[in-house]
N, C-alpha and C positions, 0 to 999 in steps of 0.2 A: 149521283157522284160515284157510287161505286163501278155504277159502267164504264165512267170515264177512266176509274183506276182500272179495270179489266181492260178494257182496251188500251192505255197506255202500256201493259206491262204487254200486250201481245205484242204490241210497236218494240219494241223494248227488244223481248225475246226475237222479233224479227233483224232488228240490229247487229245483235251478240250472235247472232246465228249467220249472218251474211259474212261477222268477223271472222267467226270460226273456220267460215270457207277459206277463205286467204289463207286459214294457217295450218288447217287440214290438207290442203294441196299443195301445197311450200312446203312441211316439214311431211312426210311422208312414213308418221308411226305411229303406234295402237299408243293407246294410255289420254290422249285428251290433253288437259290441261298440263298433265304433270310433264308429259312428253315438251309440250311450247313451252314451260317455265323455267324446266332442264336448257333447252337451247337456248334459251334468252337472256336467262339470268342465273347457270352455272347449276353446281348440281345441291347444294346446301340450299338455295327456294325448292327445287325439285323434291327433295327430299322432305320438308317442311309442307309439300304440297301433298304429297305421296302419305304421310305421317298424318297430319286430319281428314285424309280421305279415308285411310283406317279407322282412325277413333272416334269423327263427327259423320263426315257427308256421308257415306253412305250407310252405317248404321242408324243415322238419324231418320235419313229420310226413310230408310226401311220401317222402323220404332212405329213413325209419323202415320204412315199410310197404312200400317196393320193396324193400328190404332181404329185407324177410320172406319176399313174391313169390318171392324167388330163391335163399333157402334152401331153403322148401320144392317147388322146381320140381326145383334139384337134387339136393336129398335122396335118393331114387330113386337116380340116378345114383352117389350116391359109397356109398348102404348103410351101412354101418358104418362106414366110413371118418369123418375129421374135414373137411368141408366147407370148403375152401380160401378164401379170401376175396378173390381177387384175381377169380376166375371168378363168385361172388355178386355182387359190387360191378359187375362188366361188362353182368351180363343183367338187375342192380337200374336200371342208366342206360340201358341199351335200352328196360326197360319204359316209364323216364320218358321218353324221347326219343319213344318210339313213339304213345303217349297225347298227348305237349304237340301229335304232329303231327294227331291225330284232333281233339283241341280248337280246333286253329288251323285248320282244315282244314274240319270240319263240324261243325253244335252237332248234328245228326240224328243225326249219326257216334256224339258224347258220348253224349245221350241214351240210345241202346238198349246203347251198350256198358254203361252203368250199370245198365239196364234188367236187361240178360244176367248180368253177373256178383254182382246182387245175387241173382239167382235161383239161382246157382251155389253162393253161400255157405251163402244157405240151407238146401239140398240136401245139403252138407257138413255144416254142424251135424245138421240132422236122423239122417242116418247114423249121425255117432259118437256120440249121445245114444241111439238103439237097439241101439246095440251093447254100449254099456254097457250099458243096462237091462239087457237080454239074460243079461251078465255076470255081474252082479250077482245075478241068479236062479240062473243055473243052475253058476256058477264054487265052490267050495268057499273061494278066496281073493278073490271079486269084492269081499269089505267090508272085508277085515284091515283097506286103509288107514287107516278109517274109526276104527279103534278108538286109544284116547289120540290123539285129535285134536288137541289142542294142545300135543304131546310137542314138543322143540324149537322153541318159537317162542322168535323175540327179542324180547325188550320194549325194545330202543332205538330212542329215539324217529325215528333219522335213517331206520333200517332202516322203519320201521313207515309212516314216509312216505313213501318209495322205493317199499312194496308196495304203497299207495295210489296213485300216480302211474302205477304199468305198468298198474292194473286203472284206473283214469279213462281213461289213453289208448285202452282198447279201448272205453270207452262214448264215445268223441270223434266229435262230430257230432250230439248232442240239439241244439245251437246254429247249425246250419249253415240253418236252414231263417229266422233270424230274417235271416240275411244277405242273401236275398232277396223280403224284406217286399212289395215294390213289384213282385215279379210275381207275389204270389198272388195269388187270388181270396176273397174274403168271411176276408180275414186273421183278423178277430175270432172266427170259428169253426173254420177250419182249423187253425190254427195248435193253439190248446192241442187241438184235437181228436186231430191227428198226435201230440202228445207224450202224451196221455192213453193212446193204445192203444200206441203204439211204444216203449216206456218200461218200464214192465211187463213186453211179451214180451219185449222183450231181459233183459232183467235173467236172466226165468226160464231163459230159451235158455242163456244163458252160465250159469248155476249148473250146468246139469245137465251142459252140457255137459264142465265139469270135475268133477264126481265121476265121472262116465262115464271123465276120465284115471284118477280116480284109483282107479278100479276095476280097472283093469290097470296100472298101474304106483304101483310106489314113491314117495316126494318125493324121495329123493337120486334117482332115477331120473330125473324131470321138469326138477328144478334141472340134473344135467348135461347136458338134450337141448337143442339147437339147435334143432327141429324135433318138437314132442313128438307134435305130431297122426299123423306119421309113425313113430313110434314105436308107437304104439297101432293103428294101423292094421297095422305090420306082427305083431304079436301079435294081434289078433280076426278081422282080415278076410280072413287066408290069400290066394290068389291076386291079391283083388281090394283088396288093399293100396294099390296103385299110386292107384287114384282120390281117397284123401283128400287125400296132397298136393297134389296136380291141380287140386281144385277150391277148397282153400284158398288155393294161390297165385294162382285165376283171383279168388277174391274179394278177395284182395290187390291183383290187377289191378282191380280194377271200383272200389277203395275209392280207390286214387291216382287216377284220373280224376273222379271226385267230388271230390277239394282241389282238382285243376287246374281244374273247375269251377268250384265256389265262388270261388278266390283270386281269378278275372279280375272277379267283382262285384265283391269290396272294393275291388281299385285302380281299380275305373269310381267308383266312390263317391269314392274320395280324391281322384281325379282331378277328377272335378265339382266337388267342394269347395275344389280347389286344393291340395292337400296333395300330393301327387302331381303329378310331370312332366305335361304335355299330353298327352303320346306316349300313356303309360300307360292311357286312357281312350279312345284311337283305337282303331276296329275296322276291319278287310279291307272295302277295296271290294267285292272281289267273291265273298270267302266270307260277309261279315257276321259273323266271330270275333273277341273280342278280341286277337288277333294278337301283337300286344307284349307285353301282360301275361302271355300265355304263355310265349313266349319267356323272361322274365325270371325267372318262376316254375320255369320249366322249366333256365337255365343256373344260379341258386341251388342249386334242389336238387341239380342233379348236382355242385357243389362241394361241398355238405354229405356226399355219399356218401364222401369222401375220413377220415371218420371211419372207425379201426377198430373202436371201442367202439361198438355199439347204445343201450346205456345210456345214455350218455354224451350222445347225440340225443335221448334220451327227457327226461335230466335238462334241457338246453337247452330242448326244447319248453315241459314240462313247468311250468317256473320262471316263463319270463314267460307263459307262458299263462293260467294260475291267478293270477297274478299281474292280471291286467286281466279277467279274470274277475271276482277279486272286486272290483279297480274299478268295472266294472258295476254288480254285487249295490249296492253301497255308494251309488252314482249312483241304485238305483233308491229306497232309503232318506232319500238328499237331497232327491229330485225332492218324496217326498212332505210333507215338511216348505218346501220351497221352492215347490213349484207345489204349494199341495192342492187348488188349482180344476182343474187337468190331468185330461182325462179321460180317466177308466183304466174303457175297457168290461170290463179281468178284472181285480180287487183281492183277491190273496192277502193271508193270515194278516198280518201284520208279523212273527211269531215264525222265519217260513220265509225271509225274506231274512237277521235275523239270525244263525240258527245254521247257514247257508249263507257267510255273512261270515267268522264264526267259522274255520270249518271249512278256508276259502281262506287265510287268515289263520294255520294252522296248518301247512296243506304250505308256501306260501311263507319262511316261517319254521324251520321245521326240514329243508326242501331245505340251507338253509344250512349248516344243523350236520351233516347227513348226508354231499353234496356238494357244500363248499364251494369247491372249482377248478371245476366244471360249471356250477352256479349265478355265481358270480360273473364269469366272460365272461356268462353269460346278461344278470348285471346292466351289466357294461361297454360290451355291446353297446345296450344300452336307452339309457343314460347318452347313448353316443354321439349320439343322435338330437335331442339338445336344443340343440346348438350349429349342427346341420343346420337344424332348427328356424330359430332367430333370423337364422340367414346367409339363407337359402335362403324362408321364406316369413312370419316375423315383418318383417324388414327391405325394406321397401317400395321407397326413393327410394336405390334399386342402381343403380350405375353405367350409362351406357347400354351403353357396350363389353360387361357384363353381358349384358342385354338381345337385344343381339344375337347373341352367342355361342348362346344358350338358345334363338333364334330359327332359327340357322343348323344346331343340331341335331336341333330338333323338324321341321325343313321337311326335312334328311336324314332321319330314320327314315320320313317320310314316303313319300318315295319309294323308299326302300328296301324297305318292306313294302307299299307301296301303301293304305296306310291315312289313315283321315279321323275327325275328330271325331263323335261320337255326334249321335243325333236327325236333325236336318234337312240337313246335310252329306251324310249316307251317299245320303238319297232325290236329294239333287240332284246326285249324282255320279252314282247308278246311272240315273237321266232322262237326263242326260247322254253317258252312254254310249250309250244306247239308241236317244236323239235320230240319233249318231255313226253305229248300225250303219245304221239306217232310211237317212240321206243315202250312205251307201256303195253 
């Protein structure tokens, strides 16, 4: 059964991703979701979309995948033991501390570290998916699991979308490439080109590479491990055990550097927009990094590690993600009926944004029945953002004392971090300096 849900959610993420192209090459701007929710449905959902992308999505998932990072780094270290969570949670906020300084620090630095440990994960899958085959040949038990495959499954519905939710999170990031629209090149081809070939192979990758668990191990097995790749590792690959967790957690490393990446687009976006502080869209004079957005990014999530429940982060992410997900889907459905002169160089089926609608419309809905304390701060946190909203950026003819307070803090982070407004500010700060060294 669990294959079936890994592979329906690849389906799935293939859907939302072919959506995404219509609306990626029709609206023509960095930020993702928050950019279609803005055009679709005004700027109070934009806003609201841009506001949990701050205080859930991406700190969560950042939280979520450090977490993992440092289970499996530790794992090794404690062996059979039950992995402490005070010493996880420690080297989960090093990772993130260590990354927000590579991001603030250098985008060259970002780059290849992404470069490095996307090449690292890969090399990990690879491994455990021949080790299972392997298994699976020549083991006398490499198939037991396989047999009454859907011996204990639950049919309730809360559980069924809880198992859909942990297999979406690991397809997270079919949507991260529309976030930065305005620095590809020939968008109208790259774009669904990337999702056409990247989409498929994962899908395949991840199937195999859990039957390849489940060819050495149990399902009560895998359900009670913290750390299951390490598990399996340490039953097929005898001495050389130690390398799976290694490079699982390096691709746990490379994939948090990747949100820290992306996040600092959206709040340049929101920031442009105005939806967002000034600060927020300021970059380092002399690194050229979004500096602050990291920062912010970076002191969130390590508040969010302060959860003991993993789950619990995943249900938060998870809720409002899907949630303005399928705001999107639903924006691109309006667009076509609202703008049918808008031109869409890729126009999918209509049948593929609705039973994608559908479908978001289902986890959001039965998260609630499933985990309705997890979900509902997800929902009161979102709530929150409307009266932020009206105070802060609907409400124009604000006091001046306002005014100036807002002035007196964006001119502090300024010189705080040494940062300046995007575009023409940065060139004529760095001439300026340079002007500086020349007369010294």
């Amino acid at each position: 059964m669990s294959l079936l849900v890994w592979a329906l959610c690849g389906l799935f993420s293939m859907i939302g991703a072919l959506c995404y192209c219509e609306l990626g090459t029709s609206i023509l701007k960095s930020g993702g979701d928050y950019a279609y929710i803005k055009t679709a449905w005004g700027p109070l959902m934009g806003f609201l979309q841009l506001w949990v992308s701050v205080l859930i999505i991406f700190p969560t998932s950042i939280a979520i995948i450090s977490i993992i990072f440092a289970m499996n780094i530790l794992k090794p270290i404690y062996g059979d033991c039950e992995t402490d969570s005070q010493p996880v949670r420690l080297l989960a906020a090093c990772c993130i501390s260590l990354l927000a300084f590579v991001n603030a620090f250098n985008v060259k630095w970002a780059t290849r570290v992404q470069d490095v440990f996307t090449a690292a994960k890969l090399f990990a899958l690879v491994i455990i998916i021949v080790a299972g085959l392997v298994n699976m040949a020549i083991s006398e038990t490499g198939t037991d699991t396989f047999q009454n495959s859907f011996a204990g499954t639950s049919s309730n519905p809360g559980s069924i979308c809880l198992a859909f939710y942990s297999g979406l999170f690991a397809y997270g990031g079919w949507n991260y490439l529309n976030m930065v629209t305005e620095e590809m090149q020939n968008v109208k081809r790259n774009l669904p080109l990337a999702i056409i070939i990247s989409l498929p192979l994962v899908t395949i990758v991840y199937i195999m590479t859990n039957a390849a668990y489940l060819s050495a191990m149990t399902m009560p097995e895998i359900k009670a491990s913290s750390a299951v790749a390490v598990v399996f590792a340490n039953r097929l690959l005898g001495v050389m055990a130690w390398c799976i967790p290694v490079f699982v957690g390096l691709s746990c490393f490379g994939s948090v550097n990747g949100s820290l990446f992306t996040a600092s687009r959206v709040f340049f976006v929101g920031a442009r927009e105005r939806q967002l502080p000034i600060a927020m869209g300021m970059i380092s004079v002399s690194r050229l990094t979004p500096l602050p957005a990291v920062c912010v990014t970076c002191l969130i999530s390590l508040i969010m590690l302060s959860s003991n429940d993993i789950f619990s982060l995943i249900n938060y992410f998870s809720f409002a993600n899907w949630g303005f997900v399928g705001l999107s889907v639903a924006g691109l459905l309006f667009l076509r009926w609202k703008k049918p002169n808008l031109v869409r160089p890729i126009r999918i089926p209509l049948v593929l944004p609705i039973i994608f609608l559908i479908f978001c419309v289902f986890l959001v809905v039965m998260s609630l029945y499933g985990a309705p304390k997890d979900t509902g701060i997800g929902l009161l946190i979102i709530l929150s953002g409307i009266p932020v909203y009206f105070i802060f950026i609907y409400w124009q003819n604000k006091p001046r004392i306002i005014g100036t307070i807002n002035e007196k803090i964006t001119t502090s982070i300024q010189k705080l971090l040494d940062v300046v407004p995007q575009e023409t500010s940065v060139t004529a700060m760095i001439e300026e300096k340079q002007d500086a060294s020349k007369e010294a």
